[in-house]
C-alpha positions as CSV (number, residue, x, y, z in Angstrom):
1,X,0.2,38.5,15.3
2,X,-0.1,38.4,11.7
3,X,-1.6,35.3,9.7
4,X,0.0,34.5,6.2
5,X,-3.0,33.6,4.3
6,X,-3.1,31.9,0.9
7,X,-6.1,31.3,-0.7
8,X,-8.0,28.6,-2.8
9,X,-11.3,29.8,-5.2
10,X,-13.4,27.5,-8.2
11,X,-13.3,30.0,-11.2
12,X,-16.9,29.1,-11.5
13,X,-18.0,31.0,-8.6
14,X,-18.8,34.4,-8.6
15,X,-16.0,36.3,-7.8
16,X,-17.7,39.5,-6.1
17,X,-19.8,37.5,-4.2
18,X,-16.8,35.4,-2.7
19,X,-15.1,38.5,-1.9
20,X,-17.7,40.2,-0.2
21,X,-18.4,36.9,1.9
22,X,-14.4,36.5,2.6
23,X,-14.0,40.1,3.6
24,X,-16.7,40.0,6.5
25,X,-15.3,36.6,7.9
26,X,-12.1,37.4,8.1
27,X,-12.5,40.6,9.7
28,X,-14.5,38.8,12.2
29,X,-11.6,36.6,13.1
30,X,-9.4,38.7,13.1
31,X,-11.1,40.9,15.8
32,X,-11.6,38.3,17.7
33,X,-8.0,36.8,17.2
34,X,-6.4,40.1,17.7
35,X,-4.8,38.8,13.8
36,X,-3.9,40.9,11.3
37,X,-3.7,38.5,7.4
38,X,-1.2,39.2,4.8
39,X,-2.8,37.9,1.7
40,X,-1.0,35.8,-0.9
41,X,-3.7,34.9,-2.8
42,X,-2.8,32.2,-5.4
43,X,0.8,32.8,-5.2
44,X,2.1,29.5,-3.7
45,X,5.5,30.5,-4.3
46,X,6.3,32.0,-1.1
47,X,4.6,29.6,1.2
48,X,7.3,27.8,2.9
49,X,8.7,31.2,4.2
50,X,5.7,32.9,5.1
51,X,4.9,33.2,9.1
52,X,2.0,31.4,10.1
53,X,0.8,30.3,6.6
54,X,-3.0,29.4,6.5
55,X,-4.7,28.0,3.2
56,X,-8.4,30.0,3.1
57,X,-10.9,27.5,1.4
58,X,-13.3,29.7,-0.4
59,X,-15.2,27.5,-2.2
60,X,-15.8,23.9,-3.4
61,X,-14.6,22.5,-6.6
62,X,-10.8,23.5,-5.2
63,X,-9.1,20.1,-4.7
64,X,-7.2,19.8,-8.4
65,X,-6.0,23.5,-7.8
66,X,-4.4,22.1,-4.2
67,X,-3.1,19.5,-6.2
68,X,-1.3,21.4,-8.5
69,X,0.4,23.5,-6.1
70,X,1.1,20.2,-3.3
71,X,4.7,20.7,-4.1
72,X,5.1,24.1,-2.9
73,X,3.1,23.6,0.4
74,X,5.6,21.7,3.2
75,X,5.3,21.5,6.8
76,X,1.5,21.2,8.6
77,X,-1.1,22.3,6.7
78,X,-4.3,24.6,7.9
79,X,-6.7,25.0,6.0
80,X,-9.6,27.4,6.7
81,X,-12.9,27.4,5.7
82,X,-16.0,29.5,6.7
83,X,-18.6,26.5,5.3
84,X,-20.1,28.2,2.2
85,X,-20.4,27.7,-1.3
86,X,-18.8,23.9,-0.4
87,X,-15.8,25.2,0.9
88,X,-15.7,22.6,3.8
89,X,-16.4,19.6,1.9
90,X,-13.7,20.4,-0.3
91,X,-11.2,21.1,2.5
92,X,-12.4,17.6,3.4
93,X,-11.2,16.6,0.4
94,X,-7.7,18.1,0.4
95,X,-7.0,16.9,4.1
96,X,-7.6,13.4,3.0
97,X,-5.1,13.5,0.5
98,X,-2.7,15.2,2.7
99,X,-3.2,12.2,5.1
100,X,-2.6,10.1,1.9
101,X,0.5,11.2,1.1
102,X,1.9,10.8,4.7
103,X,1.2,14.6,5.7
104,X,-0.7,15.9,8.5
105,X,-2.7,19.2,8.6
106,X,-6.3,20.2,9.7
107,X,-9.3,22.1,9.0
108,X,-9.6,25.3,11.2
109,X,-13.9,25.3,11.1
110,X,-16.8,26.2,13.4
111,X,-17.5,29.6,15.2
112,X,-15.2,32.5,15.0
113,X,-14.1,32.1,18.7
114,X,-13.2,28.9,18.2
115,X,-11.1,29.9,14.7
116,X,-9.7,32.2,16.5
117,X,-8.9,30.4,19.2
118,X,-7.1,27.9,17.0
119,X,-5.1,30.9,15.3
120,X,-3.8,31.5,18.7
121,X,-2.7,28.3,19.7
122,X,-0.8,28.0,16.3
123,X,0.7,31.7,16.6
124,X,1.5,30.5,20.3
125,X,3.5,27.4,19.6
126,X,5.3,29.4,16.4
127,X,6.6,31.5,19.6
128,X,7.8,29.1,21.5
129,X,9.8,27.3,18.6
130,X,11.2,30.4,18.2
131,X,12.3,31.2,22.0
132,X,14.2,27.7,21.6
133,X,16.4,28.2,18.4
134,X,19.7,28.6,19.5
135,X,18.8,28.1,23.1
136,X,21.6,26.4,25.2
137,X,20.3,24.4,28.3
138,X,22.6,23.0,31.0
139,X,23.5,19.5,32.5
140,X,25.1,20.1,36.1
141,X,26.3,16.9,36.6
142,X,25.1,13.5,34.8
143,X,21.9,12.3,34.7
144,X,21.1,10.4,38.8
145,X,22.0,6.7,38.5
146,X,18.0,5.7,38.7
147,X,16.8,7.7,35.9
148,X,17.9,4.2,33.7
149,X,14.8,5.6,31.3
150,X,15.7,9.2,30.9
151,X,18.0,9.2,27.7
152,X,18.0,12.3,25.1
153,X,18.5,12.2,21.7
154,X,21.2,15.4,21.4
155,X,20.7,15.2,17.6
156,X,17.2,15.4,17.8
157,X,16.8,18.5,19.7
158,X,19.5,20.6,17.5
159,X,18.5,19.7,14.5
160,X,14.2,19.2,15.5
161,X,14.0,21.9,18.3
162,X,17.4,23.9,17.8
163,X,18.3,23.2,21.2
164,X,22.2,22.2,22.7
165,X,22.9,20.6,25.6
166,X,25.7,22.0,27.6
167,X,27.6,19.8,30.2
168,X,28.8,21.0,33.4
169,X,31.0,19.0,36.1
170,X,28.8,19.1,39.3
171,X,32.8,19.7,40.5
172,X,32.5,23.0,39.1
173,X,29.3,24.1,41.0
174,X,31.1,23.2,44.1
175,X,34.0,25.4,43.4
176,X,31.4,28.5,42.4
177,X,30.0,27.4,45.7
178,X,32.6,27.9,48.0
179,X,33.9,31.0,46.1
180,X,30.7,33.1,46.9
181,X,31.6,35.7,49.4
182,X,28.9,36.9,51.6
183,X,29.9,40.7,51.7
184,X,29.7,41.0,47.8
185,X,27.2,43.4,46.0
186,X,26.0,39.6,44.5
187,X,25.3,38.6,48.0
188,X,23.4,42.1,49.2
189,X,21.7,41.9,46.3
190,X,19.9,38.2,46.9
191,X,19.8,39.3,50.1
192,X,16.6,41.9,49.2
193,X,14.8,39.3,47.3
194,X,11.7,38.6,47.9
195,X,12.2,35.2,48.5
196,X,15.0,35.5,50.9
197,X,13.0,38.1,53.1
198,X,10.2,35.5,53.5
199,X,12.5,32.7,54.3
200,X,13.6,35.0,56.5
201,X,10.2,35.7,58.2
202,X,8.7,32.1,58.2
203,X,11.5,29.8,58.2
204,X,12.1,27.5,61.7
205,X,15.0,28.2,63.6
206,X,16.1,24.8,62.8
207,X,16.3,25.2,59.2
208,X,18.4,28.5,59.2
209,X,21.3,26.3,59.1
210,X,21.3,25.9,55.9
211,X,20.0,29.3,55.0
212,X,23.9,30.4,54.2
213,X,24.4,27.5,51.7
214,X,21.0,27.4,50.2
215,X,21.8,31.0,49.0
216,X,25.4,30.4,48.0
217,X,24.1,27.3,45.7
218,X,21.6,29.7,43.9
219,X,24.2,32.4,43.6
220,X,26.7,29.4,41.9
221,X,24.5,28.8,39.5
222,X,23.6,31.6,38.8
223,X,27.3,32.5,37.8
224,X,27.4,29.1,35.4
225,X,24.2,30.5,33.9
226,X,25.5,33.5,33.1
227,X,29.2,31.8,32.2
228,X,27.6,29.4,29.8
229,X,24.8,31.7,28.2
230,X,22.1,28.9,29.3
231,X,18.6,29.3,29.1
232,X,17.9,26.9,31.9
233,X,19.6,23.6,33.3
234,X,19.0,20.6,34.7
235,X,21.1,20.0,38.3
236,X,22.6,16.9,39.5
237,X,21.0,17.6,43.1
238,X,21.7,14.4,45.2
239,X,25.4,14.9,44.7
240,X,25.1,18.3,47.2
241,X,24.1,16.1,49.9
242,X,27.1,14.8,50.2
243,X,29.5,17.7,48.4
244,X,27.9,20.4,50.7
245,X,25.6,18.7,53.2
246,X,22.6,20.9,51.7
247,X,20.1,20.7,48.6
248,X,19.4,22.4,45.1
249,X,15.6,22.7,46.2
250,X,15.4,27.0,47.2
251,X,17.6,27.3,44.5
252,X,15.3,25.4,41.5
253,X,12.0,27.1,42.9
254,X,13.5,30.4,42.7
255,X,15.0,30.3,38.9
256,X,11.7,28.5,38.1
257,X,9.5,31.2,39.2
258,X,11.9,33.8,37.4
259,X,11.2,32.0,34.0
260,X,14.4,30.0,34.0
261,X,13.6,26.1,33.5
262,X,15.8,24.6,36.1
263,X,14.8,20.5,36.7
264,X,16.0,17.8,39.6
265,X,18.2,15.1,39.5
266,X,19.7,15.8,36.0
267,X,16.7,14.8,34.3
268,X,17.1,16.2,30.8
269,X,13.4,15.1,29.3
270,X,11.6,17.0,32.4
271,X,13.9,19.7,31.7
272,X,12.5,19.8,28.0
273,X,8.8,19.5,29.4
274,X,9.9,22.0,31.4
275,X,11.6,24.5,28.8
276,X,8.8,23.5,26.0
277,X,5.6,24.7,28.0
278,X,7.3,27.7,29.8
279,X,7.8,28.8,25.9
280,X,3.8,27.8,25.1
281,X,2.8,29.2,28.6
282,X,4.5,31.1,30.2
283,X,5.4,29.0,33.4
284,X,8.3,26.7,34.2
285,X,5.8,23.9,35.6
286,X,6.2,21.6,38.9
287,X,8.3,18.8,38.3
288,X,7.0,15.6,40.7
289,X,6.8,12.2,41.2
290,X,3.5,10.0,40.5
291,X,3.4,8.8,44.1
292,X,0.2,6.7,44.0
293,X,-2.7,6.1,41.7
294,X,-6.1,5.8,42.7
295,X,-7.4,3.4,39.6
296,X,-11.4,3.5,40.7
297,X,-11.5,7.2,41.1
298,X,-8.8,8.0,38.8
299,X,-6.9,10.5,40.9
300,X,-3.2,10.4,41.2
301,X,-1.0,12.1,43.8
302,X,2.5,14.3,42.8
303,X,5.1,15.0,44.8
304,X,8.5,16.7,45.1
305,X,10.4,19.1,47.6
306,X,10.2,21.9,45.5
307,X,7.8,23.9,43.2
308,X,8.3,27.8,41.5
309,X,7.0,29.9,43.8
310,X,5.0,31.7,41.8
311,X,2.7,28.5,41.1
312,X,1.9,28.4,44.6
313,X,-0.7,30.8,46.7
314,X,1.2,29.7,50.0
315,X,4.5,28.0,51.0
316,X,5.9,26.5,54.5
317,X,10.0,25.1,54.9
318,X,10.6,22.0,55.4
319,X,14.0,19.7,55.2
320,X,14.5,17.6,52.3
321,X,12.1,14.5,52.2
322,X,14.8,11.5,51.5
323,X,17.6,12.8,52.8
324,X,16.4,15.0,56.3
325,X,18.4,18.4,55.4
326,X,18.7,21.4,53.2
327,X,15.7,23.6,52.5
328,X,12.6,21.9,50.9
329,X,9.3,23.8,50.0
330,X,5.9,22.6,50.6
331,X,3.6,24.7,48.4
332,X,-0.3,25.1,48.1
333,X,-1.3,25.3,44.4
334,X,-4.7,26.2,43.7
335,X,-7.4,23.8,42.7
336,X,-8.7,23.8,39.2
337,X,-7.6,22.7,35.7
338,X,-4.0,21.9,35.3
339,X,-2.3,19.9,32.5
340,X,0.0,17.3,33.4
341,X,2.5,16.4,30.4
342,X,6.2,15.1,29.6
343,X,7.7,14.6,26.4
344,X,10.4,11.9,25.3
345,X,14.0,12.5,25.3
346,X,14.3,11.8,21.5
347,X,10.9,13.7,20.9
348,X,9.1,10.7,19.3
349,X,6.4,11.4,22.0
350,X,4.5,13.4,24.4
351,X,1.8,12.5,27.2
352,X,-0.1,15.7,27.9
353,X,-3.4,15.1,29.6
354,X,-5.9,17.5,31.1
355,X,-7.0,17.0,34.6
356,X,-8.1,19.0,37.6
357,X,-6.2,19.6,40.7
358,X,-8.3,19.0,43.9
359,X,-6.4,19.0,46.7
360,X,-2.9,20.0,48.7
361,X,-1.3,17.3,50.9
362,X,0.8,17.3,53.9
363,X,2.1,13.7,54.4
364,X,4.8,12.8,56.1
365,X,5.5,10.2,54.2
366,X,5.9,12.2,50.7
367,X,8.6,14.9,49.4
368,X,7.3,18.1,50.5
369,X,4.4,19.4,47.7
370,X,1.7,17.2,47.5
371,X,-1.1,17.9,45.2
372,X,-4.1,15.5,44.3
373,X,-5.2,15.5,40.7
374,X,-8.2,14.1,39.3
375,X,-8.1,13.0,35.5
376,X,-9.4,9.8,32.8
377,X,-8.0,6.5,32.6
378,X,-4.7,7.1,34.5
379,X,-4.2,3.7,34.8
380,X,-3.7,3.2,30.7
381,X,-0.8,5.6,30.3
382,X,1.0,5.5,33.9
383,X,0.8,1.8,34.4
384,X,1.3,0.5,31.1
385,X,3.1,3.2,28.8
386,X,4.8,5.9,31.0
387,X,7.7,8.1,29.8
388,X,10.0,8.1,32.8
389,X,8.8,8.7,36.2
390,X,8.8,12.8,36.7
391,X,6.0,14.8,35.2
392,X,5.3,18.0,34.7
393,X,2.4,20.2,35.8
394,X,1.4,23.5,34.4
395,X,-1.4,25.5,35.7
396,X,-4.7,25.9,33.2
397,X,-5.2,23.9,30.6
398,X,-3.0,23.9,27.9
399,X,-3.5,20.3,26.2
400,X,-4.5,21.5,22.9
401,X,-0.9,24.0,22.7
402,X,1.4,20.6,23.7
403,X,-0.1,18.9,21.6
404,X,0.2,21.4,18.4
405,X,3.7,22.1,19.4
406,X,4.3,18.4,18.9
407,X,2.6,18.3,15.5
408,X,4.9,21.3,14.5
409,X,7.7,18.6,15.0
C-alpha cells in the first residue's frame, strides 16, 4: 500500500538532524506496515488527491505553518508524529483546532506496531470505499411488513457511499424460478458444488423435498444477479413460503460464503452492514436476531436459520424455524472474538461492539443458528438505543475498521 505523506518542520530545528531521525522511523513503519511513502513534503497543493494522505509531525513550533495551509487539507486528518523534538505536543495542538473548526482527525502515535497497525486499518477502509463506488445492490421484493424501523436514505448512500439500490419484483424471482430446467449445464454445474454434495450426504430424508427448489431459488437469483450487475441483494424471503412453499435460506448461506452480501427479509440496513464489513473484512457476516439478553452477565443470544458457510466449522439441516419447511442451516461458529455491528439506513450511525462468542445452541425454540456472545453493557445500546432488530456478526475483531470507515463518512 502506499502512504501519501506530507510533512510539517520548525525552520529552527536542525534540518540534518530531523532527516536522519525521520528516515529511520519511517523505514521502521513501513517494514512493519508492509507501506511504501510518497513524500510531498511542504507542498499542500496536491493533498486532497493524494491516496492515503498522512501529515508527518517533525517537530514542535509547527501549528502556524498548519494554519496557513488548513485550507488545502479537507477530509480526516492524520497526523503522525514519532514524539521528538515536540512533535507530539504540537500535533496536540493542531488536532485541537481541527476539533475547533468542526473537523475530525487524529494523532497516529506510540510504538511502530501500533502506527502501523493504524496505517492498515486506514489503507483497509480506503479499500473498502473503493469496492463500493459504483456498486449496485438488489431489493428482491420490499422491505417485510415488520421491519417498520428499517428505512434507507437512497441519497445518502449514492452520493456518501456511491452505492444504488436496484428494485426487483419478488414476481420476477418466481418467474426465474420456475424457468430453471434441471438438465441445463446451469443445473449440472450447481450440481458439483460443494455445498450441494454435502446436502446431499447429510441432509434427512425428510428435507430432500425441498432439495429441488432450494436449488432452483439459488440458480434464480443467481440469473437477476447477473441480469442486474448487482453486487449483492437483499431478498424478500417470507413471500416464497407462500409463492413456492420453500425458503431463501440455502440460497443466502451459499452467496454469502462466496463473497456476495445477500440479507433476509428485505432488510436494506443489514444488507449495508453486511456489504460494508465484507469490504473492510473480507466476510459477508451472520445476519440474526437479538433473541434474549442476559443483563447480569451481559451475554446475549443471536439467532437466524441461516449463516455463510464458510463462517461455520460444522452445519446440520433443519426446516425453517417460523414457518416448518424449506431448508434451514444450523451452524457451529467457533468461539472467540467476534464483532457484532449494524449501521443506520441513512448512515448517521453505527453500533459496532467487540465481544466474544462462547457458545453454539440448539433450542428448539429459536431459528436454527444459535450463538451466545458475551460483551459490556448490552443492556444500554439494545434496550434503550437499538438500530433495528437484525445484527450483524463478523468473525475477529474488527471494531476499530467499522468504526474508521464511519469516520471516513
Amino acid at each position: 500500500m502506499k502512504i501519501s505523506l506530507f510533512t510539517l518542520t520548525s525552520p529552527i530545528h536542525d534540518k540534518e538532524s530531523i532527516e536522519c531521525n525521520s528516515r529511520e522511523f519511517l523505514d521502521e513503519i513501513a517494514a512493519e506496515a508492509g507501506c511504501e511513502f510518497e513524500t510531498y513534503g511542504e507542498d499542500y497543493e496536491a493533498y486532497n488527491d493524494a491516496q492515503q494522505p498522512v501529515i508527518f509531525v517533525r517537530t514542535g513550533g509547527t501549528e502556524g505553518l498548519f494554519k496557513r495551509r488548513f485550507d488545502r487539507i479537507g477530509g480526516y486528518v492524520r497526523l503522525l508524529t514519532s514524539g521528538k523534538s515536540n512533535s507530539l505536543a504540537a500535533s496536540m495542538e493542531i488536532l485541537s483546532y481541527l476539533r475547533q473548526n468542526g473537523r475530525e482527525g487524529e494523532i497516529l502515535h506510540g510504538s511502530t506496531d501500533y502506527i502501523a497497525a493504524r496505517l492498515r486499518e486506514g489503507f483497509a477502509v480506503e479499500r473498502a470505499r473503493r469496492r463500493l463506488q459504483g456498486l449496485r445492490l438488489g431489493v428482491v421484493g420490499a422491505p417485510s411488513d415488520w421491519l417498520i424501523a428499517s428505512g434507507v436514505d437512497r441519497g445518502a448512500l449514492l452520493t456518501k457511499l456511491g452505492v444504488t439500490l436496484v428494485d426487483i419484483p419478488i414476481g420476477e424471482l418466481v418467474a426465474e424460478v420456475e424457468s430453471v430446467c434441471t438438465d441445463s449445464p446451469e443445473w449440472r454445474g450447481l450440481m458439483a458444488e460443494g455445498e450441494v454434495r454435502d446436502f446431499d450426504a447429510h441432509a434427512p430424508e425428510a428435507l430432500k423435498t425441498y432439495r429441488e427448489g432450494a436449488f432452483r431459488i439459488y440458480l434464480a437469483l443467481d440469473r437477476i444477479i447477473r441480469k442486474y450487475g448487482l453486487g449483492g441483494f437483499t431478498l424478500r424471503c417470507f413471500d416464497l413460503l407462500t409463492a413456492l412453499n420453500n425458503t431463501g435460506c440455502m440460497a443466502l448461506a451459499m452467496f454469502n460464503a462466496r463473497g456476495i452480501p445477500a440479507s433476509c427479509e428485505g432488510d436494506i440496513p443489514a444488507l449495508l452492514t453486511m456489504t460494508v464489513g465484507n469490504g473492510l473484512t473480507d466476510c459477508c457476516g451472520f445476519q440474526a436476531n437479538p433473541s434474549r439478553i442476559d443483563v447480569e452477565k451481559d451475554e446475549m443470544t443471536f439467532a437466524h436459520c441461516t449463516v455463510p458457510f464458510n463462517m461455520v466449522r460444522d452445519c446440520s439441516y433443519h426446516t425453517h424455524f417460523e414457518s416448518g419447511i424449506g431448508i434451514a442451516i444450523r451452524g457451529e461458529l467457533e468461539q472467540g472474538e467476534v464483532t457484532i455491528a449494524k449501521i443506520a439506513g441513512d448512515l448517521s450511525r453505527a453500533y459496532v461492539h467487540k465481544a466474544r462468542l462462547i457458545a453454539n445452541l440448539s433450542e428448539s425454540s429459536l431459528c436454527r443458528t444459535q450463538v451466545v456472545v458475551r460483551g459490556e453493557r448490552f443492556a444500554d445500546y439494545f434496550l434503550s438505543d437499538p438500530i433495528g432488530n437484525h445484527h450483524i456478526i463478523f468473525p475477529g475483531d474488527h471494531s476499530r475498521l467499522f468504526e474508521a470507515f464511519m469516520r471516513s463518512l
